[in-house]
TORKOL-4160 file (C-alpha; in steps of 0.2 Angstrom, whole numbers, padded with zeros to 4 digits, m for minus):
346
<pt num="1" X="0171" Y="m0019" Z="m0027"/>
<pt num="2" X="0182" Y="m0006" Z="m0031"/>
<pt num="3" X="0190" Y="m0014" Z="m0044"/>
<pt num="4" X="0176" Y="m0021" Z="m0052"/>
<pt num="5" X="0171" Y="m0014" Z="m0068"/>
<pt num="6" X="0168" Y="m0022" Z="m0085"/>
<pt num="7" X="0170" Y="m0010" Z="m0101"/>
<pt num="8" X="0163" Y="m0023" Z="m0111"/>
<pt num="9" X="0147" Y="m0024" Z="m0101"/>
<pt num="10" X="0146" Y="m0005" Z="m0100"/>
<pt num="11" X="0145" Y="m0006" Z="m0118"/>
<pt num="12" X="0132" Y="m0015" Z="m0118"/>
<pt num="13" X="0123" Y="m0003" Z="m0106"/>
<pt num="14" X="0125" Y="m0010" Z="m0091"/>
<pt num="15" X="0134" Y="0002" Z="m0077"/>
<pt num="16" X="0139" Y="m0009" Z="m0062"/>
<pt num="17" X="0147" Y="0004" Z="m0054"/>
<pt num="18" X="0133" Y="0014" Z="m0053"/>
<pt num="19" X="0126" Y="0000" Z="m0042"/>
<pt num="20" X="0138" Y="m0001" Z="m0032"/>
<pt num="21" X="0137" Y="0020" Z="m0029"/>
<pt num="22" X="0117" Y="0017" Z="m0026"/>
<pt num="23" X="0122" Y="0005" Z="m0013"/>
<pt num="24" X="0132" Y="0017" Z="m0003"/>
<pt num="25" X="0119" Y="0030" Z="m0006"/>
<pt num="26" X="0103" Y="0022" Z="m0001"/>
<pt num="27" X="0113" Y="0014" Z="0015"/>
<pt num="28" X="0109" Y="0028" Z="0026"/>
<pt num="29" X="0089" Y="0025" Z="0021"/>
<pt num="30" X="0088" Y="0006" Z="0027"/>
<pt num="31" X="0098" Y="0011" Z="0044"/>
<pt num="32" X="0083" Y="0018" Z="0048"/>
<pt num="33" X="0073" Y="0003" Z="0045"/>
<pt num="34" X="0080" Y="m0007" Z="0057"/>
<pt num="35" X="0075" Y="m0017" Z="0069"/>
<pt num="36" X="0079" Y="m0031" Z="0082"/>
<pt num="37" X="0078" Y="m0044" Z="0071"/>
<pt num="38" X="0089" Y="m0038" Z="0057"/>
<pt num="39" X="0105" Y="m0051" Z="0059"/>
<pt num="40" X="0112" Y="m0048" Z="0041"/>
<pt num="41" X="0121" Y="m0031" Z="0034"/>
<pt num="42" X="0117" Y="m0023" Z="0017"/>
<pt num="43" X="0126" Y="m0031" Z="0002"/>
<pt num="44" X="0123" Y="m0051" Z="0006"/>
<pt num="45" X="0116" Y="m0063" Z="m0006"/>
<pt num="46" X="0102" Y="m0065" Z="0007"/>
<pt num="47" X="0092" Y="m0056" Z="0020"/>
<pt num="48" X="0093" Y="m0062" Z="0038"/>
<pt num="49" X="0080" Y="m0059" Z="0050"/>
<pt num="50" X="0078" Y="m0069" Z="0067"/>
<pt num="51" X="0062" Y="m0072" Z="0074"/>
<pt num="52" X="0055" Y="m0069" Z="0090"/>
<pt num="53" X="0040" Y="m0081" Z="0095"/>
<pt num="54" X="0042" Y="m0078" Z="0116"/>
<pt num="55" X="0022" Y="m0078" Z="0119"/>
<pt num="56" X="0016" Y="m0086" Z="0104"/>
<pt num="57" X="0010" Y="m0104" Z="0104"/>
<pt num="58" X="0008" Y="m0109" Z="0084"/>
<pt num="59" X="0017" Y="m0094" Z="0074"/>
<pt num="60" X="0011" Y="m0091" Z="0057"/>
<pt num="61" X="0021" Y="m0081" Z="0044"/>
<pt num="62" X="0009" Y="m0071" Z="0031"/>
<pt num="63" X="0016" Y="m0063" Z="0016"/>
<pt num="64" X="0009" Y="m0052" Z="0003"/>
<pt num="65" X="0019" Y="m0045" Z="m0011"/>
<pt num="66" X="0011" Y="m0032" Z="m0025"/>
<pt num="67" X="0019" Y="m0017" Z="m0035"/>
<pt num="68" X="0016" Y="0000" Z="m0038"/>
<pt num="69" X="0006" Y="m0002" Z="m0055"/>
<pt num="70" X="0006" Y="0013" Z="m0069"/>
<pt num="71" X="0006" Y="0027" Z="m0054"/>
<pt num="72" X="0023" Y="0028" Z="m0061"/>
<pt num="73" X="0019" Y="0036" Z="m0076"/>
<pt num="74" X="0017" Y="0050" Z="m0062"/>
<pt num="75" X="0032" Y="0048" Z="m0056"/>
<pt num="76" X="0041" Y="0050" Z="m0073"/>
<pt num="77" X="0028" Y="0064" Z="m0077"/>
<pt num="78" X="0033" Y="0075" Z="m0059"/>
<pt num="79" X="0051" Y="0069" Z="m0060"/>
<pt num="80" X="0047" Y="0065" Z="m0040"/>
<pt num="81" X="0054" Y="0046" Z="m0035"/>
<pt num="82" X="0054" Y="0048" Z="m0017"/>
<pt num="83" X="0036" Y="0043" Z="m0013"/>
<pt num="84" X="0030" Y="0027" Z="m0023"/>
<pt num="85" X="0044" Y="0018" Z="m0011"/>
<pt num="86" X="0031" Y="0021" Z="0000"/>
<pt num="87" X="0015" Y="0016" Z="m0010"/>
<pt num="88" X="0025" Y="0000" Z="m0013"/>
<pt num="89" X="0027" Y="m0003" Z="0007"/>
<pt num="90" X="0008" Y="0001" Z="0008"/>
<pt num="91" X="0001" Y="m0012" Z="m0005"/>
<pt num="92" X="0009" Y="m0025" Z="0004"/>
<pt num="93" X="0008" Y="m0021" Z="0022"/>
<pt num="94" X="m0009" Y="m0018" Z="0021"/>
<pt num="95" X="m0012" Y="m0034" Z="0013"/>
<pt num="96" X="m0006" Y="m0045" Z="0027"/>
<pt num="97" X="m0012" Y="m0035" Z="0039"/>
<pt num="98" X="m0030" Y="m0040" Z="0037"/>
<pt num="99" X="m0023" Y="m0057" Z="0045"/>
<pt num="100" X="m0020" Y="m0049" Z="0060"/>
<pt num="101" X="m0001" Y="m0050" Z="0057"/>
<pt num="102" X="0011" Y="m0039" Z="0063"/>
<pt num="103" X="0025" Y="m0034" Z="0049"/>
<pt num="104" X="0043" Y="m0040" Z="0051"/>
<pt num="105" X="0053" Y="m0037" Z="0036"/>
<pt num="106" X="0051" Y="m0030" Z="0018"/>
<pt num="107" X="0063" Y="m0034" Z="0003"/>
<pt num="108" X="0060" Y="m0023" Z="m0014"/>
<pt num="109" X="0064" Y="m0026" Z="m0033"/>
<pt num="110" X="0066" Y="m0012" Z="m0046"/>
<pt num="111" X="0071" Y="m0012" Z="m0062"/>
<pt num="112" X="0078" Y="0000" Z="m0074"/>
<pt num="113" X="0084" Y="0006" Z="m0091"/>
<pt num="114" X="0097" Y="0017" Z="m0084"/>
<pt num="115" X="0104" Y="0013" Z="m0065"/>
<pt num="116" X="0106" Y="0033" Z="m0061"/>
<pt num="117" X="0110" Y="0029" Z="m0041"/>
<pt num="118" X="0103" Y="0047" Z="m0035"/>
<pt num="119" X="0087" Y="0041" Z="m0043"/>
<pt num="120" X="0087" Y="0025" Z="m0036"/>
<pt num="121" X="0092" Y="0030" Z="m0019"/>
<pt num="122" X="0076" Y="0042" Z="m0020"/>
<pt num="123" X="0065" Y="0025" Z="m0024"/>
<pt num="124" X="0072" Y="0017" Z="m0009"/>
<pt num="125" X="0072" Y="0034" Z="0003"/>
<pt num="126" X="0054" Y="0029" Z="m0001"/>
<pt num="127" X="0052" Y="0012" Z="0001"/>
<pt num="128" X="0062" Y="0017" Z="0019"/>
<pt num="129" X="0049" Y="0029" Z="0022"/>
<pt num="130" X="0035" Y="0016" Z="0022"/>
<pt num="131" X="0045" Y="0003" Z="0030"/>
<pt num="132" X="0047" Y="0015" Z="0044"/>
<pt num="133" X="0028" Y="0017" Z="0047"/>
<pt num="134" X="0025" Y="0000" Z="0045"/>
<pt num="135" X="0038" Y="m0006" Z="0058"/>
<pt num="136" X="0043" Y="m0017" Z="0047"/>
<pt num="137" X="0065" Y="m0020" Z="0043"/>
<pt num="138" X="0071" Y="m0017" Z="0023"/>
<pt num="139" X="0081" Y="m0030" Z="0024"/>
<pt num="140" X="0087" Y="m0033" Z="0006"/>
<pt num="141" X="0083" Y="m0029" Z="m0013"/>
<pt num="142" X="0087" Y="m0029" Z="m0031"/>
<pt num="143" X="0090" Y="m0016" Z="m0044"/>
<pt num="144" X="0090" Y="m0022" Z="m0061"/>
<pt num="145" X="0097" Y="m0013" Z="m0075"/>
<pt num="146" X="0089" Y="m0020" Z="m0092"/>
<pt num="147" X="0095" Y="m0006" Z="m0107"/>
<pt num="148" X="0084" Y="m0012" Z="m0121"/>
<pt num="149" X="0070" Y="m0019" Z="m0110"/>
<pt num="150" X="0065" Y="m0002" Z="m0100"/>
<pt num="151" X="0066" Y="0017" Z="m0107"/>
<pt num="152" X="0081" Y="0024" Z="m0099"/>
<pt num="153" X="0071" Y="0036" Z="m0089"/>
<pt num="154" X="0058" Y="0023" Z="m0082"/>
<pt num="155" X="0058" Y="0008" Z="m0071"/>
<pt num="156" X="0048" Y="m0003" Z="m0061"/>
<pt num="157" X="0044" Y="m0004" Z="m0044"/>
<pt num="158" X="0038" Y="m0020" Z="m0033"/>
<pt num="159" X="0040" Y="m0028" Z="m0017"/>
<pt num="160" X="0035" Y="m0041" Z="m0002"/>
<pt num="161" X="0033" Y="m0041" Z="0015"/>
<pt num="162" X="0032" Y="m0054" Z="0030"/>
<pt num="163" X="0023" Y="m0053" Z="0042"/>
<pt num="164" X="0020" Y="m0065" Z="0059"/>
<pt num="165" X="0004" Y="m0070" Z="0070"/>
<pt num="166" X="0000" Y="m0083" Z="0081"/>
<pt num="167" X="m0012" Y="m0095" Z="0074"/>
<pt num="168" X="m0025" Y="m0093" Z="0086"/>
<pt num="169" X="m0026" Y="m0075" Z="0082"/>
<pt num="170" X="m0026" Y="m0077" Z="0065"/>
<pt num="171" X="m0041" Y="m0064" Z="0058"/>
<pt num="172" X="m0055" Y="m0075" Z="0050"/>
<pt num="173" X="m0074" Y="m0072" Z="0047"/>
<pt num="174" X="m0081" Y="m0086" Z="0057"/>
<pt num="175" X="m0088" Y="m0076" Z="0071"/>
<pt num="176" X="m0096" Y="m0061" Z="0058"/>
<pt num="177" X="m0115" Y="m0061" Z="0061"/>
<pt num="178" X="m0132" Y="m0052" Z="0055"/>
<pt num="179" X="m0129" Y="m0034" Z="0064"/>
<pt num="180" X="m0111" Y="m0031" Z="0065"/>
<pt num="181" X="m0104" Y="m0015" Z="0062"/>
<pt num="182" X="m0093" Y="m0009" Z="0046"/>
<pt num="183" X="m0080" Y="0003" Z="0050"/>
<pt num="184" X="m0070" Y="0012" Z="0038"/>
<pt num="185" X="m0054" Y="0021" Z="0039"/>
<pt num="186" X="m0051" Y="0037" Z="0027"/>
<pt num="187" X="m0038" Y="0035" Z="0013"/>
<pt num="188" X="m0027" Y="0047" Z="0008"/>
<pt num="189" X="m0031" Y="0048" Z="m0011"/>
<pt num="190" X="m0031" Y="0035" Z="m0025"/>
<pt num="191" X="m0019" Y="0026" Z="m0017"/>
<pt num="192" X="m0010" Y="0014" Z="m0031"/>
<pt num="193" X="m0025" Y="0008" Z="m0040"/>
<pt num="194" X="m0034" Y="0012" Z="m0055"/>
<pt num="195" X="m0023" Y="0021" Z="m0063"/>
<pt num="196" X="m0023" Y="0015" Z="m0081"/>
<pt num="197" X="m0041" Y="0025" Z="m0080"/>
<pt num="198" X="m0034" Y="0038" Z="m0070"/>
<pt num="199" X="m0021" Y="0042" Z="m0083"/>
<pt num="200" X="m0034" Y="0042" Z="m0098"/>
<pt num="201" X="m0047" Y="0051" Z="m0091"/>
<pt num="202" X="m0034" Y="0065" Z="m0088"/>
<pt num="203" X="m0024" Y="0063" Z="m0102"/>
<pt num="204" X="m0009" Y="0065" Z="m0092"/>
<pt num="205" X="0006" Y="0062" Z="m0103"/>
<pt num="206" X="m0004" Y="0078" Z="m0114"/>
<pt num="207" X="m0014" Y="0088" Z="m0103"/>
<pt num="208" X="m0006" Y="0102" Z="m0088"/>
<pt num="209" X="m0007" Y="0093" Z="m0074"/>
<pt num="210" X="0004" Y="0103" Z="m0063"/>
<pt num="211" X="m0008" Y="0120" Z="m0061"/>
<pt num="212" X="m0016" Y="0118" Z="m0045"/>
<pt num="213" X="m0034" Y="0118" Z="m0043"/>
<pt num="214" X="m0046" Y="0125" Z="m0035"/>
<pt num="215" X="m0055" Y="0108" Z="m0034"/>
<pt num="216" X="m0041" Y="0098" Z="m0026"/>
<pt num="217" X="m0037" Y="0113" Z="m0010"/>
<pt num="218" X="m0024" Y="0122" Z="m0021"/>
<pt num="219" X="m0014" Y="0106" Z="m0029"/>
<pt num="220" X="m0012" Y="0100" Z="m0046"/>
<pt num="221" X="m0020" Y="0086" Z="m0052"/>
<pt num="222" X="m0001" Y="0078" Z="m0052"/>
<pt num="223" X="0003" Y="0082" Z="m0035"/>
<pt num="224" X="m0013" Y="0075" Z="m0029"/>
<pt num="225" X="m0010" Y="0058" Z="m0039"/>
<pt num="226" X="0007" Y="0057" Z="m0030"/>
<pt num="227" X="0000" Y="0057" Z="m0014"/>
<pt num="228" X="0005" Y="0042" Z="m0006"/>
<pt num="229" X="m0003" Y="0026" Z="m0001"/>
<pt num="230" X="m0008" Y="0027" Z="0017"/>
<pt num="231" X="m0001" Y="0013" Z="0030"/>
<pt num="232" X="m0016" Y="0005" Z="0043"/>
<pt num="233" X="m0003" Y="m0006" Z="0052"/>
<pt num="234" X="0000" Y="0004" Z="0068"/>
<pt num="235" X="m0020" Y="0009" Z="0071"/>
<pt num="236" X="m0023" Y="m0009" Z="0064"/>
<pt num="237" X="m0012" Y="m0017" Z="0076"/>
<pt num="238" X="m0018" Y="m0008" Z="0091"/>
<pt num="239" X="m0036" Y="m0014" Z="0087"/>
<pt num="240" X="m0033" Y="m0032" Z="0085"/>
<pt num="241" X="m0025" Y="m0031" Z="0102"/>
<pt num="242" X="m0037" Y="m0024" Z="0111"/>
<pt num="243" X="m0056" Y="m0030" Z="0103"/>
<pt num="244" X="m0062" Y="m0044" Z="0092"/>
<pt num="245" X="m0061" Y="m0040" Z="0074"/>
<pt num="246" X="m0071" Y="m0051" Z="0064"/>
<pt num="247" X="m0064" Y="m0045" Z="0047"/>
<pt num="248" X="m0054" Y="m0032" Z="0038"/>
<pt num="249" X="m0053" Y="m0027" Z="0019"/>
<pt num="250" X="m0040" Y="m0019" Z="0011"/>
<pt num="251" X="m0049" Y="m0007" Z="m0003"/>
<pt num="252" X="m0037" Y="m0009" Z="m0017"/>
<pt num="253" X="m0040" Y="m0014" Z="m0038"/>
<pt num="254" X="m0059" Y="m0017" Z="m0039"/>
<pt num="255" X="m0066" Y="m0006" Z="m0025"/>
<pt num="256" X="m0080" Y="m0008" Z="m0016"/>
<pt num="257" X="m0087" Y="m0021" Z="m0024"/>
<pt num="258" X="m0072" Y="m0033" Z="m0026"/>
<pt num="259" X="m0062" Y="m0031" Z="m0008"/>
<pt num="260" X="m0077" Y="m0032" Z="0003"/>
<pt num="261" X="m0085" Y="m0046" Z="0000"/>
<pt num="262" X="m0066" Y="m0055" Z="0004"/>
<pt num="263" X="m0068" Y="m0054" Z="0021"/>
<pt num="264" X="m0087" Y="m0059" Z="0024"/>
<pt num="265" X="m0094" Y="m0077" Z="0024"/>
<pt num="266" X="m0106" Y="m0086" Z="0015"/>
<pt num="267" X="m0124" Y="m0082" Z="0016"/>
<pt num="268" X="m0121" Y="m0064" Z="0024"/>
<pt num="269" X="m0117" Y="m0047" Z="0013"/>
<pt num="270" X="m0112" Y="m0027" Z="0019"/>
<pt num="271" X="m0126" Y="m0013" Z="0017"/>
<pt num="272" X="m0117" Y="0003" Z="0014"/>
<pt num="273" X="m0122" Y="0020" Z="0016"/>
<pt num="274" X="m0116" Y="0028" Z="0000"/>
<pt num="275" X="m0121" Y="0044" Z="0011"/>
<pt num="276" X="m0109" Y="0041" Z="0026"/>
<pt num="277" X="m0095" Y="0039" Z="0014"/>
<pt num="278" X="m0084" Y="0053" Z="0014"/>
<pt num="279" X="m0079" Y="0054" Z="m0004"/>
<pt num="280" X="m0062" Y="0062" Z="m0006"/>
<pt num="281" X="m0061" Y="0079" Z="m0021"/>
<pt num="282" X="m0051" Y="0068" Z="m0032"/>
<pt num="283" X="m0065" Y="0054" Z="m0034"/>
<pt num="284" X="m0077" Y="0067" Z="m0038"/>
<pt num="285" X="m0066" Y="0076" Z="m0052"/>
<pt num="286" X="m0062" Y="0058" Z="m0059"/>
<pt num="287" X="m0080" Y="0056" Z="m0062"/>
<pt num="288" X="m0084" Y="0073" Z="m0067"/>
<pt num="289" X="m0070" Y="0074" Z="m0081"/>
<pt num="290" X="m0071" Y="0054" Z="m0086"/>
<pt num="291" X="m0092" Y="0053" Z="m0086"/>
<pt num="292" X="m0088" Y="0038" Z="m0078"/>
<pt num="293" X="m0106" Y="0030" Z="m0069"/>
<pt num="294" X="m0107" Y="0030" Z="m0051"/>
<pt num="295" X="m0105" Y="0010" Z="m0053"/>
<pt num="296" X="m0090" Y="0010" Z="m0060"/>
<pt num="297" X="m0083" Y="0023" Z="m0048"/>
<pt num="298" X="m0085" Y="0011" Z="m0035"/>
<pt num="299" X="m0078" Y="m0003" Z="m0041"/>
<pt num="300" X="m0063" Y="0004" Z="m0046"/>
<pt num="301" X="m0057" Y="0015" Z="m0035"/>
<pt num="302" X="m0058" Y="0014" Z="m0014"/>
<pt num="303" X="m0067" Y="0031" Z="m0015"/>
<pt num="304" X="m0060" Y="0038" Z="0001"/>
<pt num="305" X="m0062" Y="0023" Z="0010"/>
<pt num="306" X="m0043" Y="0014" Z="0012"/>
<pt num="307" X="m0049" Y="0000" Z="0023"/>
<pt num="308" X="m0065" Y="m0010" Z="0030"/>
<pt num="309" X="m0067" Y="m0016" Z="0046"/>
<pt num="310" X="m0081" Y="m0026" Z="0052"/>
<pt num="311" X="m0083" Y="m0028" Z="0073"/>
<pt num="312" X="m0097" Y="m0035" Z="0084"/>
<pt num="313" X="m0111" Y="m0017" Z="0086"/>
<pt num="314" X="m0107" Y="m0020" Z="0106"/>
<pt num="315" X="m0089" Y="m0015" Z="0101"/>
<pt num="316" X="m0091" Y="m0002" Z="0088"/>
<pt num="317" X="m0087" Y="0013" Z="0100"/>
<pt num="318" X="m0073" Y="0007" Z="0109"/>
<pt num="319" X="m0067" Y="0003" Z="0092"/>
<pt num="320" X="m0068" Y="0019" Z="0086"/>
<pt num="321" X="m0062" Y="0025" Z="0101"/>
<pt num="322" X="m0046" Y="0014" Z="0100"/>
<pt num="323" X="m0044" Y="0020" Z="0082"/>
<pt num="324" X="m0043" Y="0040" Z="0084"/>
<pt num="325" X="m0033" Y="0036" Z="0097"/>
<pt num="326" X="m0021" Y="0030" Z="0085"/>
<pt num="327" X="m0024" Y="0047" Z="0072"/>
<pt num="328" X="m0037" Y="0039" Z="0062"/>
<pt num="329" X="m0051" Y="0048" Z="0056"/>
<pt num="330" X="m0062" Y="0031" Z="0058"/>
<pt num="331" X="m0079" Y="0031" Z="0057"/>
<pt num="332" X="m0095" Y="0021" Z="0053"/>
<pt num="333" X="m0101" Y="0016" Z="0034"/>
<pt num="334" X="m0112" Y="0001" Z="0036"/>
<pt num="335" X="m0118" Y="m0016" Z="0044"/>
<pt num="336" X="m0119" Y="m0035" Z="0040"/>
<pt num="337" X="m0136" Y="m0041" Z="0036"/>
<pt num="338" X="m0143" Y="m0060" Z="0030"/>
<pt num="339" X="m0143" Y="m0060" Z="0010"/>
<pt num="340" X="m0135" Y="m0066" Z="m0006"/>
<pt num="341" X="m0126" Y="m0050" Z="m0011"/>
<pt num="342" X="m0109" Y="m0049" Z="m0003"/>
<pt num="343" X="m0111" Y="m0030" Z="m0006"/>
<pt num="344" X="m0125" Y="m0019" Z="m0007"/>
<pt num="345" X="m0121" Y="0001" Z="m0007"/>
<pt num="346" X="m0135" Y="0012" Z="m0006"/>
């Protein structure tokens, strides 16, 4: 490696080099990712990662993949990469999670119009970050450099994870009935969704976005949009082991409206309390400055509410119970009744 370097591709705009010192520099980030199964070192054309089934009778491996979306623009804005590594974790971790599945191994792609491998190795601190607190390995990734294709300060940012559970204890909504209980577990903020509204009702490439506000405790309305994505694994994992879930939504791109009904069968729908929601500032000032209608709000954005999770009314208390336990602010938003909307907030 040493003594690979092309002038004539470096022309071109293309620094491998600087690759190959981002390599080096983000080493020490996936060290702290790994885990038993990790059988391959950085720098391989491929990820290894060795399973282990002992206790599992039909293992099923769930995947979910997803990007970070036009939270970016933040990013670039802030001039702050070591966070949206860990939205890019979340959006796929959470995903496969509501399959009961307990993360295994991550692998992330970003793509640049300038490698500049302190930057990059911020990205990936990030994408470490979240790996950690999902459990899950970074076990490989690409960084593209496309000159011509991407500004030479911006890139892109996406990702996948694998997960495993075993077949019989694969999450479904088979055994959801009238009078089952919807939990909700708080988000941190927007998470990494509805931000193409986000940036116009702010005007953030024109507007101050770094004075902090009163309305947001004392942070900017930049700061608070960089808030990362929050991970449900841990909390999530200790409630599938414990009682019987019937179903779990992930609150992402369409809200309320959109994620819910996902995990909820035919012929049943979820009454939410629009009054036990615990709406978080930055909602609020989204639809203050925006005018957006109260509709809308709700079926764009999770609205402080990161995750669903529907469990028998028997079991409700103990899952609350298991889910402080676990740090989560968890608390009751709803029920399943008999009718033809999947969703009714009121």
């Amino acid at each position: 490696m040493e003594k690979s370097h092309s002038a004539s591709y470096a022309a071109a705009g293309v620094d491998i080099t600087a690759g190959y010192k981002a390599v080096e520099l983000m080493k020490s980030h996936i060290a702290r990712t790994l885990t038993p199964g990790v059988c391959s070192d950085v720098g391989g054309f491929g990820g290894l990662f060795e399973l282990d089934v002992k206790g599992m009778e039909k293992p099923v491996l769930v995947s979910g993949t997803d990007g970070v979306g036009t939270k970016l623009k933040m990013a670039f804005l802030m001039d702050k990469h070591d966070t949206v590594g860990i939205d890019c974790v979340a959006m796929c971790v959470n995903d496969i999670i509501c399959s009961g599945a307990k993360p295994l191994f991550f692998l992330d792609y970003i793509a640049c119009g300038k490698n500049v491998p302190e930057r990059i190795a911020q990205i990936v601190s990030g994408v470490a970050e979240g790996c950690v607190q999902s459990g899950a390995a970074l076990i490989g990734g690409e960084t593209a450099e496309m000159p011509g294709f991407y500004p030479v300060d911006e890139y892109d940012l996406a990702g996948f994870a694998v997960g495993i559970v075993d077949k019989c204890k694969v999450l479904d909504n088979s055994a959801m009935c009238e009078g089952d209980i919807v939990i909700a577990l708080p988000s941190s903020g927007v998470h990494s969704n509805g931000f193409s509204l986000v940036r116009k009702v702010f005007d953030v490439e024109n507007a101050d976005i770094k004075t902090p506000l009163a309305e947001l405790s004392g942070k900017s309305v930049g700061e608070t949009l960089l808030t990362p994505t929050k991970i449900y694994v841990k909390p999530v994992m200790a409630l599938v082991e414990k009682i019987k879930v019937k179903g779990i939504s992930h609150i992402t791109g369409g809200g309320f409206y959109e994620n819910i009904p996902r995990s909820i069968p035919e012929g049943l729908g979820a009454v939410i309390d629009k009054n036990a929601i615990r709406v978080l500032p930055i909602f609020d000032l989204i639809a203050k400055v925006g005018n957006i209608p109260e509709r809308d709000m709700f079926n764009t954005f999770n609205m402080g509410v990161g995750m669903s999770i529907v469990v028998a009314a028997e079991d409700a208390d103990k899952a609350l119970e298991i889910l402080r336990s676990e740090g989560e602010d968890a608390y009751v938003i709803g029920h399943i009744e008999k009718m033809e909307d999947k969703v009714r907030i009121c």
